[in-house]
C-alpha positions as CSV (number, residue, x, y, z in Angstrom):
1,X,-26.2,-34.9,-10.6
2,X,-25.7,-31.0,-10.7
3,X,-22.1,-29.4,-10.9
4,X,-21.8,-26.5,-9.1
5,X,-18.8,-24.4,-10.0
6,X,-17.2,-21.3,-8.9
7,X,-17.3,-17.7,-11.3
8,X,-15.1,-17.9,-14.3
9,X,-14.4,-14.6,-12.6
10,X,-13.0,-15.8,-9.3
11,X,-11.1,-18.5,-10.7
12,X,-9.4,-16.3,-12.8
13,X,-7.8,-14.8,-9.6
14,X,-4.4,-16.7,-7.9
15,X,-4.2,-15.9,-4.9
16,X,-0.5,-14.5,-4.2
17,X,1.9,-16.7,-1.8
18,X,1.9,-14.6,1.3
19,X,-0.4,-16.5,3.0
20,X,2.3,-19.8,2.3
21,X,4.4,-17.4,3.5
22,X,3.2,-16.2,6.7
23,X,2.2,-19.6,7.7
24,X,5.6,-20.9,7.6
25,X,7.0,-18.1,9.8
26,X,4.1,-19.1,12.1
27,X,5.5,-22.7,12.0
28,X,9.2,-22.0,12.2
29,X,8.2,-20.0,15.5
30,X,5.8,-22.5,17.1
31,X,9.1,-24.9,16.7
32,X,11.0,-22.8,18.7
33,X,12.7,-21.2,15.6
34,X,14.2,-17.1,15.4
35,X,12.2,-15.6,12.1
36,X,12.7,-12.2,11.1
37,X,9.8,-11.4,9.2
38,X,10.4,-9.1,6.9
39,X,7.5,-10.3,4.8
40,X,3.7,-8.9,5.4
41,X,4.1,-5.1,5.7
42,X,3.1,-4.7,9.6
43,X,4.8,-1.6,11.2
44,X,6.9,-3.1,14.7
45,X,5.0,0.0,16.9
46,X,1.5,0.2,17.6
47,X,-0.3,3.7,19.0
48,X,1.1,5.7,22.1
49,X,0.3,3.9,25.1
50,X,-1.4,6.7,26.3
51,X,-3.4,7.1,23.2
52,X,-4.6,4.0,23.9
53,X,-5.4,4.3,27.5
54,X,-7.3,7.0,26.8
55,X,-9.3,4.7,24.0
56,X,-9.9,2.1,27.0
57,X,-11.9,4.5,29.4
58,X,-14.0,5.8,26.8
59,X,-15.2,2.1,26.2
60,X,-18.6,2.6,27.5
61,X,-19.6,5.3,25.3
62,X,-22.2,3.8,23.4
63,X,-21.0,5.6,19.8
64,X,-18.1,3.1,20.6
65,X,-20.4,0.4,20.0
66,X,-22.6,1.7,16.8
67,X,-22.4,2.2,13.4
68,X,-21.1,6.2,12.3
69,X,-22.6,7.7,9.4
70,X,-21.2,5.9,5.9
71,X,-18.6,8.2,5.6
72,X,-17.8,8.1,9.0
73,X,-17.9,10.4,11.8
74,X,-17.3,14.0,11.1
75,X,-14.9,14.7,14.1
76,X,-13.0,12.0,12.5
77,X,-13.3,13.5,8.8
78,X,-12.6,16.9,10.1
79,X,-9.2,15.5,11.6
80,X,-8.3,14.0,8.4
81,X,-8.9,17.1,6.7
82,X,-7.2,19.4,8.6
83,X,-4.1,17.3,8.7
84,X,-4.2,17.3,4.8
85,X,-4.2,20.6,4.7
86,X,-1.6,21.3,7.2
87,X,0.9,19.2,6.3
88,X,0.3,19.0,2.4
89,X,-1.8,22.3,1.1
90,X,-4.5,20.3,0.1
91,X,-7.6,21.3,1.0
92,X,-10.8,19.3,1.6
93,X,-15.0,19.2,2.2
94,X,-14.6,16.7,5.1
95,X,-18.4,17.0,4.2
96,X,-18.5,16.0,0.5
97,X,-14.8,15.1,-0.8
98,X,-13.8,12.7,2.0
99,X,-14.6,9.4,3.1
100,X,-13.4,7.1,5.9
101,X,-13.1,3.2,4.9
102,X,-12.4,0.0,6.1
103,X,-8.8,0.2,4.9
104,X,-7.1,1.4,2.0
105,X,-8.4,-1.9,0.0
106,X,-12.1,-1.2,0.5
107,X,-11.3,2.8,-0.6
108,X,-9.4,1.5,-3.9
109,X,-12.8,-1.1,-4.4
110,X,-15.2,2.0,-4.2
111,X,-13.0,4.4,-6.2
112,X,-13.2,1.4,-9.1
113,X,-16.0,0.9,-9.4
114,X,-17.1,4.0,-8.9
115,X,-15.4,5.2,-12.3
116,X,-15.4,1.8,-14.5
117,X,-18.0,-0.4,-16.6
118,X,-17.5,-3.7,-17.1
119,X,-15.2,-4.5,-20.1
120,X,-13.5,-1.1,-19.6
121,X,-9.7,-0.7,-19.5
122,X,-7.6,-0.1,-16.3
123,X,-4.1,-0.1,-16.5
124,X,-1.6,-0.7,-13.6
125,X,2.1,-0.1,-13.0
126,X,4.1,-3.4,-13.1
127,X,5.4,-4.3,-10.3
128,X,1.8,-3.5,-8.9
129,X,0.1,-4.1,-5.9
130,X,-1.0,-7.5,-6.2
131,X,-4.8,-6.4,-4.2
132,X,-5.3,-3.9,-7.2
133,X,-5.1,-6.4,-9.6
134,X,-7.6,-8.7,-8.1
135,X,-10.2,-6.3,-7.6
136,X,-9.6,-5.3,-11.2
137,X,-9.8,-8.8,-12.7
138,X,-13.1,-9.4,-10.5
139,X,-15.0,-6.1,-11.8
140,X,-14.9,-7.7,-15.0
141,X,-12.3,-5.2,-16.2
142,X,-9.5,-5.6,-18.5
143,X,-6.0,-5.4,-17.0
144,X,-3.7,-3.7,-18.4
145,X,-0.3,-4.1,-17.3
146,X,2.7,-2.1,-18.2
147,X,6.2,-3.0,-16.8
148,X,8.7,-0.4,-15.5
149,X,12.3,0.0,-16.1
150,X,14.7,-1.3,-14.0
151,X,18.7,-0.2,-13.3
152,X,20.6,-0.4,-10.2
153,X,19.2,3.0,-9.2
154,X,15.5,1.6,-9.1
155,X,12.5,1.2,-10.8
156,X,11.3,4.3,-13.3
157,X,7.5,4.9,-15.0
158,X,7.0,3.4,-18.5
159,X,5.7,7.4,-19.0
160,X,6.1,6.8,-23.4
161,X,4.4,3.4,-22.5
162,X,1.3,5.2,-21.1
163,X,1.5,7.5,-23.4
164,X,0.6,5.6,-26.6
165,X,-1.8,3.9,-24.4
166,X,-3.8,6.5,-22.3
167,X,-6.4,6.9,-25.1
168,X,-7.6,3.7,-24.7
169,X,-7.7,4.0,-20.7
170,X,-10.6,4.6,-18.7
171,X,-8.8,4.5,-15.2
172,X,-5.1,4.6,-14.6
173,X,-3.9,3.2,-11.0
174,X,-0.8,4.5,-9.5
175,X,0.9,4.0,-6.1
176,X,3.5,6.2,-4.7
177,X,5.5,5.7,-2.6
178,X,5.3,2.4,-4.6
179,X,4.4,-0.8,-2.9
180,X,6.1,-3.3,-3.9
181,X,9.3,-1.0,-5.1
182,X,9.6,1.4,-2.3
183,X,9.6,4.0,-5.1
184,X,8.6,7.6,-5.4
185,X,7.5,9.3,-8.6
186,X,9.3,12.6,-9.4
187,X,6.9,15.3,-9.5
188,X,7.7,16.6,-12.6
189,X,6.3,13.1,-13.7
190,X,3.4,13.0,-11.5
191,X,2.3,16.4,-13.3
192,X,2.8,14.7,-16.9
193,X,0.9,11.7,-15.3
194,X,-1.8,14.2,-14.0
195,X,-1.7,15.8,-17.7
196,X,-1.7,13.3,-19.7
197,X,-4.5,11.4,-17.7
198,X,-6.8,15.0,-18.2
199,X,-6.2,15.1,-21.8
200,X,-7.2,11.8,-22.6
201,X,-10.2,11.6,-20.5
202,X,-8.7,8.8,-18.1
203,X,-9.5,8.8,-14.4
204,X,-6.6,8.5,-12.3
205,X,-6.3,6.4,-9.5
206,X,-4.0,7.1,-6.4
207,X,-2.9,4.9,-4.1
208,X,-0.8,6.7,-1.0
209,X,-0.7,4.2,1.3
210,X,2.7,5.5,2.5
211,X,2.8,8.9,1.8
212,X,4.1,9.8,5.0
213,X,7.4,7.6,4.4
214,X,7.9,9.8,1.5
215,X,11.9,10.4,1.8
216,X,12.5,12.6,-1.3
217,X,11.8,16.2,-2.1
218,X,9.1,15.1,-4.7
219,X,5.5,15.7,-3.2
220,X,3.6,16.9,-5.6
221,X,-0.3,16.1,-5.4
222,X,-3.0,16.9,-8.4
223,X,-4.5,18.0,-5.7
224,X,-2.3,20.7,-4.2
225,X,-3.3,22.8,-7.3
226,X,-6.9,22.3,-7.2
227,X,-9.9,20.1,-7.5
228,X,-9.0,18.0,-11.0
229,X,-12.4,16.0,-11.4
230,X,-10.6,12.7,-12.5
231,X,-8.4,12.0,-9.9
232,X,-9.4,10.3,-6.8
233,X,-6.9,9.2,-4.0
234,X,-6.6,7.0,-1.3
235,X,-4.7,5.5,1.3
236,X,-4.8,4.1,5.1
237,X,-3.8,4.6,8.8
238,X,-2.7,1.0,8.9
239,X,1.2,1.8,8.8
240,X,1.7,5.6,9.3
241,X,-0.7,5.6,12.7
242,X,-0.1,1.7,13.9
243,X,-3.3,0.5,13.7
244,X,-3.7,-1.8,10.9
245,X,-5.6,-4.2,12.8
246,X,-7.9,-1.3,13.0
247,X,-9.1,-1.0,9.2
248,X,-9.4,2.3,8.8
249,X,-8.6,4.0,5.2
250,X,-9.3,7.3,3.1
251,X,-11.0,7.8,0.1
252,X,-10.8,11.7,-1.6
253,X,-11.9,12.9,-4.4
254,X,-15.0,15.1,-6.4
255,X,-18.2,14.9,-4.8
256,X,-20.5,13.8,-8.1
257,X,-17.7,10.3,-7.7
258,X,-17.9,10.4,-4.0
259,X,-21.5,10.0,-4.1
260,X,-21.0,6.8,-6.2
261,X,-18.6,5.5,-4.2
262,X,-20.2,5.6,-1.1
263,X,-23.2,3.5,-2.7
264,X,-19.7,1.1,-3.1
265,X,-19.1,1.3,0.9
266,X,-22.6,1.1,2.2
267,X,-23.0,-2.2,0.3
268,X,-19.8,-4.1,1.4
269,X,-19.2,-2.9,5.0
270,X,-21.9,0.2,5.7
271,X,-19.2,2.0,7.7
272,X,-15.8,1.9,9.2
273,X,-15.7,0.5,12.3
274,X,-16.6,3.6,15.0
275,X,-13.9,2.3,17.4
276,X,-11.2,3.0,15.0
277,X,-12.3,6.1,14.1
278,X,-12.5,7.5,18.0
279,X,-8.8,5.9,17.8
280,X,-7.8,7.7,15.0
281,X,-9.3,11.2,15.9
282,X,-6.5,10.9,19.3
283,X,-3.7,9.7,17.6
284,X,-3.6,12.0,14.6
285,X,-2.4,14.7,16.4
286,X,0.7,13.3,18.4
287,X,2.3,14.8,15.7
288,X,5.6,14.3,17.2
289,X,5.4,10.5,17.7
290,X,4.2,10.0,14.0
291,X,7.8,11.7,13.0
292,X,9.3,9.7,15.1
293,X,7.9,6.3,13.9
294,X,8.6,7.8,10.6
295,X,11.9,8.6,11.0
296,X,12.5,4.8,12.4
297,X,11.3,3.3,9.1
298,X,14.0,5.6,7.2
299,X,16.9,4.7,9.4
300,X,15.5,0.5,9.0
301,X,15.7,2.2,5.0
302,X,19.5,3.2,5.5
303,X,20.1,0.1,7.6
304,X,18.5,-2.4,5.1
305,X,20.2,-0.6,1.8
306,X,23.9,-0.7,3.4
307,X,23.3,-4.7,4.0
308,X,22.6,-5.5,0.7
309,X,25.7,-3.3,-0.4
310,X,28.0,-6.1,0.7
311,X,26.5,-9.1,-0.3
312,X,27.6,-10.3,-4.1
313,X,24.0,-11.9,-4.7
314,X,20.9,-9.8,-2.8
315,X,21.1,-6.5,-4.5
316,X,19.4,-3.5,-3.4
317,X,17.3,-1.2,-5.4
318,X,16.4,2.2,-4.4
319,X,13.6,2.9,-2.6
320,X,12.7,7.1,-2.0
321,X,10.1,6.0,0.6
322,X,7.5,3.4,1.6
323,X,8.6,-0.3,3.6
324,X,10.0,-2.0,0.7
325,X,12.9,-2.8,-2.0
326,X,12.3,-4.9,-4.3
327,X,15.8,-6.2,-4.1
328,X,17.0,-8.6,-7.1
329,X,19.1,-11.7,-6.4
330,X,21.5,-14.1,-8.3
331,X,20.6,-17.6,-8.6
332,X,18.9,-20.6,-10.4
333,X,15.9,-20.4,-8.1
334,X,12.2,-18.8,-8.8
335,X,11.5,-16.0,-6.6
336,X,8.9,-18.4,-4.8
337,X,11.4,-21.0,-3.9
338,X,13.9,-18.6,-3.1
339,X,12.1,-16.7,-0.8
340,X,11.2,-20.1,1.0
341,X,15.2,-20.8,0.8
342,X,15.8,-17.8,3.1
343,X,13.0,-18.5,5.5
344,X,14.0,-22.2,6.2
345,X,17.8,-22.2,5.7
346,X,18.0,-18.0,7.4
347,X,15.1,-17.2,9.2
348,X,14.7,-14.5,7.0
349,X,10.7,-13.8,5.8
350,X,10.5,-12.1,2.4
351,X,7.6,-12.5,-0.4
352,X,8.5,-13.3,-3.4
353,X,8.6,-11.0,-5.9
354,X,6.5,-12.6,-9.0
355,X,3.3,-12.0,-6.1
356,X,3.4,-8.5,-8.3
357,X,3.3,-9.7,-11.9
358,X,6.1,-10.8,-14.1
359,X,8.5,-8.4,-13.9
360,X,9.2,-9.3,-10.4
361,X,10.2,-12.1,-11.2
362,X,14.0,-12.8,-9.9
363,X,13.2,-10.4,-6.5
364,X,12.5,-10.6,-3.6
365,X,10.1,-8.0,-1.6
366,X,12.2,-6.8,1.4
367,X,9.7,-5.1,4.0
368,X,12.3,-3.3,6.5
369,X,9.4,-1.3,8.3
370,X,8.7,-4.1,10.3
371,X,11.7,-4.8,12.2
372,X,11.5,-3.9,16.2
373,X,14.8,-2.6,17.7
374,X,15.8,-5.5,19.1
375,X,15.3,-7.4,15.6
376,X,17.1,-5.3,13.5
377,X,20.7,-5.7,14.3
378,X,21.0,-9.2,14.1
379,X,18.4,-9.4,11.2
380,X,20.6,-7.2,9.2
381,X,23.5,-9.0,9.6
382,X,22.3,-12.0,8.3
383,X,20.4,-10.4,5.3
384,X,24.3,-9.4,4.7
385,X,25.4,-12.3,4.2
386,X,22.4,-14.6,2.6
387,X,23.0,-16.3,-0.4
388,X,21.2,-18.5,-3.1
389,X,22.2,-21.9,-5.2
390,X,23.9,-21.0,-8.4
């Protein structure tokens, strides 16, 4: 009889227990129980109502309905441009150096492979971003990962790490604001980063997911000074617009790799969905509601960090920006069953924090952005007061 087997690739990937997760908050709920999910990273607003209404009456426009060109509409590219540049300094070809995508995941799966051979080295920044790491491991590239340092302050770049190392890189993936550490990379770092990755002939990778939930002073973009051929960036609409149900991402960079990428896009999903983009095109300019939903995820930021001050066995570290600490906690547990020990015995949702590699190991991934107002003052008082078998 014939065996028929998976890729050695694909079983080399574990899935990461969110999906556990998330289904035992579904659970807890359809029992009647009160879960504060502070697990998957889904923002508690969604686009202006009006936005929205105005979304609903264009329905029977048949461009609604239809693919857009691979990169996506130009309208919508244009928007996306000009927002860059007024609010950042960087400046864009919405024509040749910017792509729309199906979500930041399917803009980091183009910009990969888009750069990399098979057998080629990519390193990543430990904690990572579990998604990064799968889509590494099923290029048939070799993962390198390189652990930060942690204090009570936060989490800080191995920068002499990657320096010993860059040689031997041929892409270099970074995310900042970090997911899952909530932290930001000073800029006089970013520009050794930038450096060091132009020296050695390494493409650099950015994920900026979050970028506008950047609460620091440190901004700095390779970017902002020019148009460095090895770095290409990306991020997503998902959490700073409300629409991550809407898959809809960014991919920038040169436009020799931009090309290749898009070669990337028209293979796995041919466009990003034209609804989304129409979406995106109204909502990018209500410029005073996106402040305002940012300045809601830094005060569930202040909120979050002054519950973990009093509790003897959660500990918060800082996060600069993003929906996250990656708070460590006392205990005999594993972050797995300690994450479930909070969901069943608090109501508290959480993923655990060895999801992103070894070094998050003892944590536990704390997303505050998702909390509505009516959640978050009784969800903080009992993240106050949680605690974990010695």
């Amino acid at each position: 009889m014939n065996s028929f087997s998976p890729s050695g690739r694909m079983k080399a990937v574990v899935m990461p227990p969110i999906a556990r997760i998330m289904e035992r908050i579904s659970g807890l709920r359809r029992e009647g129980g009160t879960v504060y999910s502070m697990a998957q990273a889904v923002p508690w607003y969604a686009p202006p109502e009006h936005v929205l209404s105005e979304l609903s009456a264009r329905l029977g426009d048949p461009s609604l309905h239809g693919y857009s060109p691979d990169p996506g509409f130009m309208t919508a590219r244009t928007a996306v441009a000009d927002d860059f540049h007024r609010r950042r300094g960087i400046r864009l070809d919405p024509s040749s150096e910017l792509h729309l995508t199906c979500g930041a995941s399917q803009a980091f799966l183009s910009a990969l492979l888009s750069v990399t051979s098979a057998g080629d080295r990519v390193a990543v920044i430990e904690p990572y971003y579990f998604d990064h790491v799968f889509a590494i491991r099923f290029s048939d590239l070799e993962l390198v990962s390189l652990p930060m340092a942690e204090t009570e302050a936060g989490w800080t770049l191995p920068v002499d790490d990657l320096g010993r190392i860059m040689g031997t890189l041929k892409a270099l993936v970074i995310v900042n604001p970090g997911n899952p550490t909530g932290s930001v990379i000073p800029d006089a770092r970013m520009r050794e980063l930038a450096e060091l990755s132009r020296e050695n002939g390494t493409f650099l990778i950015i994920d900026e997911t979050y970028e506008r939930f950047n609460y620091t002073r440190d901004r700095w973009h390779p970017w902002m000074d020019g148009r460095p051929g090895n770095v290409l960036t990306l991020g997503s609409f998902s959490k700073s617009l409300g629409m991550p149900g809407w898959r809809l991402g960014y991919l920038f960079g040169p436009e020799e790799l931009l090309r290749h990428a898009l070669k990337v896009q028209d293979s796995v999903v041919i466009c990003p969905p034209a609804p989304s983009q129409r979406l995106l095109e109204m909502v990018i300019g209500e410029q005073e509601w996106i402040e305002e939903m940012s300045m809601g995820v830094r005060t569930r930021l202040h909120r979050c960090r002054s519950a973990l001050s009093g509790n003897g066995q959660l500990h918060w570290r800082d996060a600069g920006g993003a929906f996250f600490t990656l708070a460590a906690y006392e205990g005999s547990m594993n972050s797995e069953e300690a994450a479930m020990h909070l969901l069943d015995e608090y109501g508290i949702g959480t993923i655990p924090g060895s999801a992103f590699g070894p070094a998050g190991e003892k944590h536990l991934r704390i997303s505050f952005g998702c909390l509505s107002r009516e959640e978050l003052d009784p969800a903080m008082e009992i993240l106050s007061q949680v605690s974990f078998p010695r």
